[in-house]
C-alpha positions, 0 to 999 in steps of 0.5 A: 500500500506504502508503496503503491502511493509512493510511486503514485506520487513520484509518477505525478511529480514526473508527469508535471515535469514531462507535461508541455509548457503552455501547450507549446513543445517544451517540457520542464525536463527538457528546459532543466537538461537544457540549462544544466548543458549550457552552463556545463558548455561554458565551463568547458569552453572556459577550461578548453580556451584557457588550456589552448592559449596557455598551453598550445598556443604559447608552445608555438611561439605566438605572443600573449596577445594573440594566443588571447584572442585566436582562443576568444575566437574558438570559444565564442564559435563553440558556444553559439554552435553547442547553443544550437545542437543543445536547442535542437538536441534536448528542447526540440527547437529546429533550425527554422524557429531558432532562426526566427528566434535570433531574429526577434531577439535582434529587433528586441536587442536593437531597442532595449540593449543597444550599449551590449549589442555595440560592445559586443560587435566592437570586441569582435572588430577588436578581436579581428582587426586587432587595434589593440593587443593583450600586453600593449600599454593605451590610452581611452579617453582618461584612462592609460594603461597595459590592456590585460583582458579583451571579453565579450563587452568590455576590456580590462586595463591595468593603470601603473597604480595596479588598479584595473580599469574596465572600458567598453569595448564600444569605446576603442571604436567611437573615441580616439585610441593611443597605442605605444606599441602599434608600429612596434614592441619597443616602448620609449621613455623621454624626458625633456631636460634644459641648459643655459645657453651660456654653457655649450650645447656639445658636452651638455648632450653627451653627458646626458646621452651618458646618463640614459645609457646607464639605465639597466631596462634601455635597450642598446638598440635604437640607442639612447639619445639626447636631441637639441630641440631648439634654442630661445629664452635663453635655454638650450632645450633637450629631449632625452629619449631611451627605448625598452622592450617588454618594460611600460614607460612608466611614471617610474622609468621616466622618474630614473630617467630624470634623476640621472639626468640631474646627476650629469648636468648638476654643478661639481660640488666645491671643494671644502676650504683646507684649514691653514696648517698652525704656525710652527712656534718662535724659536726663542 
């Protein structure tokens, strides 16, 4: 008898989760299976894209920024194609619904969610015309610093403080976009510097092309330099410029930068009076 009302009870528990929805063909079973798929899907493509861009990627000599967007790129097409097998597979929805879907979701998106749908078309114009780079130091409107993460909707940098900033990636399309690193890898680290003209320009600029070479993060190639910009008001105006790699041009470098600077121009200190031997006594 216990029994009997037992399954009794669990066959009308599974009969509300296998009855449709709203006489449509959807079941809260199917729904439950669905959800449980989707979230394991982008668990799986998480684990998978980060094991592709730290791992094979790398091994192939690809940089980080590349190997980060080339495994953005995989994960978003085996999401969108796994979201599909799941919505045919499990729910039962075919391709002609789910066409029909993403074209109402899209008229619905263009009214309510136009910022989401424009930050993510512009991380996929980012991914694919590679404006920026995983690594590469920019600058956005206020914010500067080196880009560490490109997502769906927004990019994340890190400022030289070690705070992170997160800019829409709608931002790197509509505004104007300072890259350091675009033409090239080396960063440049410059510091404007001034002499009186009274004192002569030539030993001026090799002194301070002296110092630059004495920063440990320069590179040797290009060399440091000292330019002589121009000559008015009376001073002598340089600009002293040393190149890096793989080091941002950080407040800190150009703080070092202007240190050694101050060391080679500064006067030589005066030597300090010697005091007067005393006399040597009368003999009487």
């Amino acid at each position: 008898m216990l029994q009997h009302a037992t399954e009794t009870t669990l066959d009308r528990i599974w009969s509300v989760f296998e009855a449709p929805i709203a006489g449509s063909p959807f079941t809260l079973a199917r729904l439950i299976v669905a959800s449980f798929l989707l979230v394991l899907l982008v668990w799986i493509t998480g684990r998978l894209t980060r094991w592709l861009a730290g791992g094979v990627l790398r091994r192939r000599g690809l940089d980080p920024g590349s190997s980060e967007e080339i495994a953005t790129l995989v994960r978003y097409l085996l999401v969108s194609l796994g979201v599909v097998l799941i919505l045919q597979a499990v729910v039962g929805v075919n391709l002609n619904t789910i066409v029909g879907l993403l074209a109402g979701l899209g008229v619905g998106l263009g009214f309510g969610l136009q910022n989401i749908v424009s930050n993510f078309f512009s991380g996929l114009i980012i991914l694919f015309e590679r404006p920026i780079k995983v690594g590469e130091k920019v600058r956005v409107g206020e914010a500067v610093g080196t880009v560490r993460r490109i997502a769906i909707r927004a990019t994340t940098i890190i400022a030289d403080d070690n705070t992170a900033i997160i800019v829409p990636n709608s931002d790197f399309i509509s505004q104007r976009v300072t890259n350091w690193r675009y033409a090239a890898r080396n960063g440049r680290v410059e510091t404007r510097v001034r002499c009186p003209l009274t004192q002569d320009p030539a030993p001026v600029r090799e002194r301070l092309e002296q110092a630059a070479r004495s920063m440990t993060w320069g590179n040797e190639t290009p060399a440091p330099e000292a330019v002589l910009l121009d000559m008015s008001d009376g001073w002598a105006h340089f600009a002293l410029r040393v190149w890096t790699r793989g080091v941002d041009a950080s407040d800190a470098l150009v703080s070092e930068l202007n240190l050694a600077a101050w060391r080679a121009l500064r006067p030589p200190e005066p030597a300090a009076p010697q005091a007067a031997a005393p006399a040597a006594p009368a003999q009487p």
